[in-house]
N, CA, C and O atoms as a GROMACS GRO file, in nm:
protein
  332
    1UNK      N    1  -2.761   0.422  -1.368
    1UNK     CA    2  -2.648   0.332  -1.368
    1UNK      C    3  -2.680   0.209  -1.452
    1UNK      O    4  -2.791   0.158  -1.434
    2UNK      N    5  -2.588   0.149  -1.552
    2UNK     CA    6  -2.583   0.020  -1.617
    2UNK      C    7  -2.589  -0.079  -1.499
    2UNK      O    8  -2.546  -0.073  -1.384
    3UNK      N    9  -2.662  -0.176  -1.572
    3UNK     CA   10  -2.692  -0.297  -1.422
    3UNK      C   11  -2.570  -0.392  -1.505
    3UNK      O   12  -2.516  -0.372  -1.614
    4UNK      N   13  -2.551  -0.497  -1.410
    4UNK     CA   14  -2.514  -0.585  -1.413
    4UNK      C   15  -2.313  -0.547  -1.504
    4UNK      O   16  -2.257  -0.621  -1.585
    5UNK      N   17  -2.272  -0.448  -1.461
    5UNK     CA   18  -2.114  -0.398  -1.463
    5UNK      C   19  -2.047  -0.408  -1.324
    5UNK      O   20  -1.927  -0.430  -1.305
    6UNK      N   21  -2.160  -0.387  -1.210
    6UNK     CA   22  -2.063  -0.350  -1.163
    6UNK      C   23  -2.060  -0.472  -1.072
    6UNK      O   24  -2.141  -0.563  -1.090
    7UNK      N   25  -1.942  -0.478  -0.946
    7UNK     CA   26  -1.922  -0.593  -0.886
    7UNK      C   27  -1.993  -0.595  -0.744
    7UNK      O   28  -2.025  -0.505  -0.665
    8UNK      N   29  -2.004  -0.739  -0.742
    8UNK     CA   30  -2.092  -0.719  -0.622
    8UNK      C   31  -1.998  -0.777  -0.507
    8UNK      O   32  -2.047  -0.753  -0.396
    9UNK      N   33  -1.943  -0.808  -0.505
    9UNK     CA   34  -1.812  -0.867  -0.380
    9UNK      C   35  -1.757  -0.720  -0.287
    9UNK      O   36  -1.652  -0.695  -0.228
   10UNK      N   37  -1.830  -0.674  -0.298
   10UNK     CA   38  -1.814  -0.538  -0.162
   10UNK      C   39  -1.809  -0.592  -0.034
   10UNK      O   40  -1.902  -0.649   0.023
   11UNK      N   41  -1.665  -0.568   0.020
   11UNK     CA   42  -1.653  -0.602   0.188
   11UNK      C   43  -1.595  -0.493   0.227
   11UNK      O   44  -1.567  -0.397   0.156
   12UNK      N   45  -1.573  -0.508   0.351
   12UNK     CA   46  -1.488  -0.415   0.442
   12UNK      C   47  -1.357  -0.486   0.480
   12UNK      O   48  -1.341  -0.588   0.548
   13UNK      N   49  -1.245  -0.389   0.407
   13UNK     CA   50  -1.064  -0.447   0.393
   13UNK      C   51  -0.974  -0.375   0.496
   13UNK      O   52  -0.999  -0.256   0.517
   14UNK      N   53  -0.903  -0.416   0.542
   14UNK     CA   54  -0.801  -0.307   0.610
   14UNK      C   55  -0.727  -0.312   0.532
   14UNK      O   56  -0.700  -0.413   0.467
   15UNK      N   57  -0.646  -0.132   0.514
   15UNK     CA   58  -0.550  -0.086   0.468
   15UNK      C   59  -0.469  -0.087   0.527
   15UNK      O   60  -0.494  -0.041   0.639
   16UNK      N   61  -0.371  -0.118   0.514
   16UNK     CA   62  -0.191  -0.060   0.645
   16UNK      C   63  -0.085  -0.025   0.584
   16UNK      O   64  -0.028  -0.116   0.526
   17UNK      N   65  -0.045   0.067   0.578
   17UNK     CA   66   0.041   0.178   0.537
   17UNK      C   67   0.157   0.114   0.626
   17UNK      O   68   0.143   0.119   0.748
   18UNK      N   69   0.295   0.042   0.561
   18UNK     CA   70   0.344   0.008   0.631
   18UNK      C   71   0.477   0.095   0.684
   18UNK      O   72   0.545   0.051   0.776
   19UNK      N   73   0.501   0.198   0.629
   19UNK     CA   74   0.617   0.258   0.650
   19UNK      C   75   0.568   0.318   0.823
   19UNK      O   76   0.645   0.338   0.916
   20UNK      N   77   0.455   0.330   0.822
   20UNK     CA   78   0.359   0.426   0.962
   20UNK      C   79   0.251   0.306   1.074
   20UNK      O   80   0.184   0.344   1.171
   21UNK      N   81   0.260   0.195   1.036
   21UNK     CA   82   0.161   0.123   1.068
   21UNK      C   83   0.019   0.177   1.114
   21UNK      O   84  -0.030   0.162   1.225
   22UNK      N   85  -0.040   0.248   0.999
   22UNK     CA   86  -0.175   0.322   1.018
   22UNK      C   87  -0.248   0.172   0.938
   22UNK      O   88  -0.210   0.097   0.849
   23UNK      N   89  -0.348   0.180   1.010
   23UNK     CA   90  -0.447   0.124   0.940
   23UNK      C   91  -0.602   0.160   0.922
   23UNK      O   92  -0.673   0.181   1.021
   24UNK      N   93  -0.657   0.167   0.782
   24UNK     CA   94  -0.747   0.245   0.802
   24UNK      C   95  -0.837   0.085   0.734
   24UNK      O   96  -0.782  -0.006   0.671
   25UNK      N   97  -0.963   0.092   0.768
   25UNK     CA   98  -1.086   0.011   0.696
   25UNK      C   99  -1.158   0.125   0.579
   25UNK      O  100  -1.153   0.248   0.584
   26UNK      N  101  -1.222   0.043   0.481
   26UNK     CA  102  -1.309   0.087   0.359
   26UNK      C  103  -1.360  -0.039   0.323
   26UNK      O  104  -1.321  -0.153   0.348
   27UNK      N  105  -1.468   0.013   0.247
   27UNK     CA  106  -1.484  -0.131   0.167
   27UNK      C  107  -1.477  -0.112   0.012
   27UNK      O  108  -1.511  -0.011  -0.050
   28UNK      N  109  -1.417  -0.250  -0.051
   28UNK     CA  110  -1.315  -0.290  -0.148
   28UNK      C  111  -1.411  -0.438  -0.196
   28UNK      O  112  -1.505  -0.501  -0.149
   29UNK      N  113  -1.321  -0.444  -0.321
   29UNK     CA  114  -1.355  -0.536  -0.366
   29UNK      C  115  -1.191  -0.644  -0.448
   29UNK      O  116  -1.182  -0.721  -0.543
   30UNK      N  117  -1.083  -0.587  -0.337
   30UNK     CA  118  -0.962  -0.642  -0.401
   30UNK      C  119  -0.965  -0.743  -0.309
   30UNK      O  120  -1.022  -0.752  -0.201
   31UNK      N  121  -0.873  -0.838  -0.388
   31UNK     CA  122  -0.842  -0.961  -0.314
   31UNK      C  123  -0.688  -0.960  -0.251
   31UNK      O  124  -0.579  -0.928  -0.297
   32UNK      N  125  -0.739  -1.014  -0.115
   32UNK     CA  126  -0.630  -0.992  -0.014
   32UNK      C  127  -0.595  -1.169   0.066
   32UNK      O  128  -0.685  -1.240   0.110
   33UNK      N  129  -0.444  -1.208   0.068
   33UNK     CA  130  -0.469  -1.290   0.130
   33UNK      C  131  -0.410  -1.322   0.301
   33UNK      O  132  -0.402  -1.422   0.372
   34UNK      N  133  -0.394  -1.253   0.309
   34UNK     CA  134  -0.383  -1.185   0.470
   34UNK      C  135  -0.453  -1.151   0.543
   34UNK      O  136  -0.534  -1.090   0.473
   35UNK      N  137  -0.502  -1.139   0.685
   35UNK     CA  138  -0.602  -1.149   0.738
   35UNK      C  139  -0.563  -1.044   0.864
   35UNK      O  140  -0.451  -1.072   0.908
   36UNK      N  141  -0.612  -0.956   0.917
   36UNK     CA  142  -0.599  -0.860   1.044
   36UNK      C  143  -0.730  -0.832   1.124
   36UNK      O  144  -0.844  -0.812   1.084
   37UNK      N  145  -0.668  -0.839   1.278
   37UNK     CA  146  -0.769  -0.824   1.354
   37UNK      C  147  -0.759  -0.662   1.403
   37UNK      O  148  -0.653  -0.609   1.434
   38UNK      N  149  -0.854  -0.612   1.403
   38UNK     CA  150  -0.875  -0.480   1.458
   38UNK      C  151  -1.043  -0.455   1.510
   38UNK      O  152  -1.156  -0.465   1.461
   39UNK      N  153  -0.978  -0.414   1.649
   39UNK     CA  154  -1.094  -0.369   1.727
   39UNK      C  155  -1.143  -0.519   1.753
   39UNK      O  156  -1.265  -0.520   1.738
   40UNK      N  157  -1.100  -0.634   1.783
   40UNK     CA  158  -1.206  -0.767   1.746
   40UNK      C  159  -1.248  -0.843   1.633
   40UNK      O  160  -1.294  -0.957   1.626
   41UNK      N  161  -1.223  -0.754   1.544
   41UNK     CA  162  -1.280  -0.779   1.410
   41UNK      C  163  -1.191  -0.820   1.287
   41UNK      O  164  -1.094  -0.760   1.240
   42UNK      N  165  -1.241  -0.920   1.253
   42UNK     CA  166  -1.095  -0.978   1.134
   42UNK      C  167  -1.161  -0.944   1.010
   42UNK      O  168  -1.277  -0.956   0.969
   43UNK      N  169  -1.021  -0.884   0.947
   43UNK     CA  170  -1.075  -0.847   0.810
   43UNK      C  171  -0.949  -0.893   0.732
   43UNK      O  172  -0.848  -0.950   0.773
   44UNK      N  173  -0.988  -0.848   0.600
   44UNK     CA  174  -0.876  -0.878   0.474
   44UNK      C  175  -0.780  -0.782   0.508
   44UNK      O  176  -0.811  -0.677   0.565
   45UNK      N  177  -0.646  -0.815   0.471
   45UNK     CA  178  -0.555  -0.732   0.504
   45UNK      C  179  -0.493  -0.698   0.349
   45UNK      O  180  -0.467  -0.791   0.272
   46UNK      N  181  -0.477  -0.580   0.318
   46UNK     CA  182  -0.400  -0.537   0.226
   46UNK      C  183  -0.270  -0.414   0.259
   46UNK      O  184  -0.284  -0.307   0.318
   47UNK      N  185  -0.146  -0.472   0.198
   47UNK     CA  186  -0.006  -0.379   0.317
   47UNK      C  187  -0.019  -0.296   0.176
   47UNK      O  188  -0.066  -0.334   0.069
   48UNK      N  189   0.043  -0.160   0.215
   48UNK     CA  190   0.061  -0.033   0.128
   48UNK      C  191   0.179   0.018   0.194
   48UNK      O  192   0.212   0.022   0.312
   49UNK      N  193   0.245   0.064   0.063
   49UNK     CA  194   0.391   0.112   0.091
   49UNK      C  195   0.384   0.262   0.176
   49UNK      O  196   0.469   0.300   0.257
   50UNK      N  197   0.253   0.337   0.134
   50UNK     CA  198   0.234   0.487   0.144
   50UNK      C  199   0.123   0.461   0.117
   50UNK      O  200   0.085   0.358   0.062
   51UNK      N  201   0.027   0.593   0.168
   51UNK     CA  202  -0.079   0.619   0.196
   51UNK      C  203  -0.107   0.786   0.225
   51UNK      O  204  -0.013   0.867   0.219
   52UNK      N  205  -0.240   0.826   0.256
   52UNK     CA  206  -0.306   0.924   0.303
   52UNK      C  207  -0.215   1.001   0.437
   52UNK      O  208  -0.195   1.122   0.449
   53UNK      N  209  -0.171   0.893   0.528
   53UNK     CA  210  -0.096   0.917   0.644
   53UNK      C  211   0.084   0.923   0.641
   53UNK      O  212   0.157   0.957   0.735
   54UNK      N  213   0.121   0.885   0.521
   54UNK     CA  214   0.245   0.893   0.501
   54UNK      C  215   0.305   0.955   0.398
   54UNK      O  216   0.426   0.974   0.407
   55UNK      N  217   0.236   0.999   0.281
   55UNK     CA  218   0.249   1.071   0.182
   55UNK      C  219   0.291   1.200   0.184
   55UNK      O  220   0.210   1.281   0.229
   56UNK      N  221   0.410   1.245   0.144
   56UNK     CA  222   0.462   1.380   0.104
   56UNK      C  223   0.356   1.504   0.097
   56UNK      O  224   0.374   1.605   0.166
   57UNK      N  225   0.264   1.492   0.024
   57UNK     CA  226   0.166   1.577  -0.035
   57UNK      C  227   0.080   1.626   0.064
   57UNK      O  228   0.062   1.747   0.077
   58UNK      N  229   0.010   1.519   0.153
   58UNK     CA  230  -0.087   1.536   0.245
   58UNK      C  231  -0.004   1.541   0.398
   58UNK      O  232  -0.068   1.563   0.501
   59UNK      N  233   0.123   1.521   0.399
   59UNK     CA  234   0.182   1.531   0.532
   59UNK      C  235   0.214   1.640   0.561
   59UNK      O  236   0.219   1.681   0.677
   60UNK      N  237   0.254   1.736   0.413
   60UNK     CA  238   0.316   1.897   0.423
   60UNK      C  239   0.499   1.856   0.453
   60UNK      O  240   0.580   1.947   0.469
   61UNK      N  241   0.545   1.690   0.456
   61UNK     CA  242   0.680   1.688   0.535
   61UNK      C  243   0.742   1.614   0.356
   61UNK      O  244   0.673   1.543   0.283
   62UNK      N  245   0.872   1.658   0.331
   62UNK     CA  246   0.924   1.608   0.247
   62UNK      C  247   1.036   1.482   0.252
   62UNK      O  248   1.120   1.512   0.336
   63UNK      N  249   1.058   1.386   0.208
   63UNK     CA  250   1.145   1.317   0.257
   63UNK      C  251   1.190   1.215   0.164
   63UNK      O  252   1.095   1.154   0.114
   64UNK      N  253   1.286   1.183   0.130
   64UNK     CA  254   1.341   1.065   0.059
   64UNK      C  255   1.348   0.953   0.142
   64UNK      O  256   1.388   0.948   0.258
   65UNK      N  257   1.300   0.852   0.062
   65UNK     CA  258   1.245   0.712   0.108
   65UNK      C  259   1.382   0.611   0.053
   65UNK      O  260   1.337   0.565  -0.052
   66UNK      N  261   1.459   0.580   0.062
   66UNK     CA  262   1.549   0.461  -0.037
   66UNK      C  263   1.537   0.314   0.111
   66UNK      O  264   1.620   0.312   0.202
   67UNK      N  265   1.455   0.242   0.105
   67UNK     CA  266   1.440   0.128   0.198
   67UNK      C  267   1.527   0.073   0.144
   67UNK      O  268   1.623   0.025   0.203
   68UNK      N  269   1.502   0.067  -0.040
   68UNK     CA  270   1.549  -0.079  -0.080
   68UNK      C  271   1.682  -0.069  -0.091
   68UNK      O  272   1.756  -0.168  -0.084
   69UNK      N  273   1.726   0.056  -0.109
   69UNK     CA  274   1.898   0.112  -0.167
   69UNK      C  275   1.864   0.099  -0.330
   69UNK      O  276   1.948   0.074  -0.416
   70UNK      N  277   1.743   0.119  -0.350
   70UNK     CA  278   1.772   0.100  -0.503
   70UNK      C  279   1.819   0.195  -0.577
   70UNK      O  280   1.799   0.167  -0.695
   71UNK      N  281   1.873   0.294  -0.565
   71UNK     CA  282   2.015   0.388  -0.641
   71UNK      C  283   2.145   0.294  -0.639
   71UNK      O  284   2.237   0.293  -0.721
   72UNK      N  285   2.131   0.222  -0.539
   72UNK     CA  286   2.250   0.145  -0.561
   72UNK      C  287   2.214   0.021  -0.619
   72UNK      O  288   2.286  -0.018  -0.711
   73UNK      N  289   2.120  -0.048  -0.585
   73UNK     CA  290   2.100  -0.187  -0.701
   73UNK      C  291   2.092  -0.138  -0.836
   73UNK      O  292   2.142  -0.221  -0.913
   74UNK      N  293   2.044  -0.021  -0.904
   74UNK     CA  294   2.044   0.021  -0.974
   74UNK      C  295   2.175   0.076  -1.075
   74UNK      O  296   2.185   0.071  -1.198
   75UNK      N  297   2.268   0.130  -0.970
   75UNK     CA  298   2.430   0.135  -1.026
   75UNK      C  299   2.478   0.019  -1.054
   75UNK      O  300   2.533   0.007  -1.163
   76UNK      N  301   2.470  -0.092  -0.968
   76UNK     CA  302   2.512  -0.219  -0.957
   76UNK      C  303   2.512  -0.277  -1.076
   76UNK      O  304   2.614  -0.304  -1.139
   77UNK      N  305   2.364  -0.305  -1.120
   77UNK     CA  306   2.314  -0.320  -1.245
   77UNK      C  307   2.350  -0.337  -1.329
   77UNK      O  308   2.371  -0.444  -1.387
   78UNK      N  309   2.375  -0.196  -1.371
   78UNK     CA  310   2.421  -0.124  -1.502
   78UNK      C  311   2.602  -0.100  -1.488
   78UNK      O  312   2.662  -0.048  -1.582
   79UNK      N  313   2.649  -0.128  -1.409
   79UNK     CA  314   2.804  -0.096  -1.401
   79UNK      C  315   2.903  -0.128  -1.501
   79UNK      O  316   2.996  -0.061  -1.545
   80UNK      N  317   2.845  -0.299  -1.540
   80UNK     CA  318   2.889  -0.349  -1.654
   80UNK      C  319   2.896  -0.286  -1.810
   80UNK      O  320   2.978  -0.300  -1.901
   81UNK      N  321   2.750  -0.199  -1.795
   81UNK     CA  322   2.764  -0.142  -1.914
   81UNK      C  323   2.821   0.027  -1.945
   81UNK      O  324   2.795   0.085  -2.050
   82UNK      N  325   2.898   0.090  -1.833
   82UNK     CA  326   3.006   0.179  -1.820
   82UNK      C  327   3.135   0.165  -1.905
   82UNK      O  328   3.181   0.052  -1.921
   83UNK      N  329   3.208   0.293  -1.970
   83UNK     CA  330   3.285   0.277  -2.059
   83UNK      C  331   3.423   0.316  -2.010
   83UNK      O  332   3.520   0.308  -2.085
   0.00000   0.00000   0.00000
């Protein structure tokens, strides 16, 4: 391994998958400015839309997601430019 590439700010982050409120720990080196306690233990918090536990692929379950309605902010949008 090349020295001095890689980063040394390795902690342990919580993940939270917010559509499922799973949260899993790893350690990371992203910056988070949110803070979660789990098990006692406060860590960096980083929210995720989808994950390992909510994902199509790894769930085997298929499903359309529209939280935001964005098919419709999206028509909205562009309506003006209809002929």
């Amino acid at each position: 391994m090349k020295q001095g590439i890689h980063p040394e700010n390795y902690r342990l982050v919580a993940f939270k998958d917010m559509s499922n409120e799973d949260v899993f720990i790893t350690k990371s080196t992203v910056e988070a400015k949110e803070t979660i306690e789990v098990e006692g233990v406060e860590y960096p918090l980083v929210k995720l839309e989808i994950s390992r536990t909510s994902h199509p692929f790894y769930t085997g379950k298929t499903k359309l997601v529209d939280t935001a309605g964005r098919i419709d902010k999206f028509k909205n949008k562009y309506k003006k430019f209809q002929k």
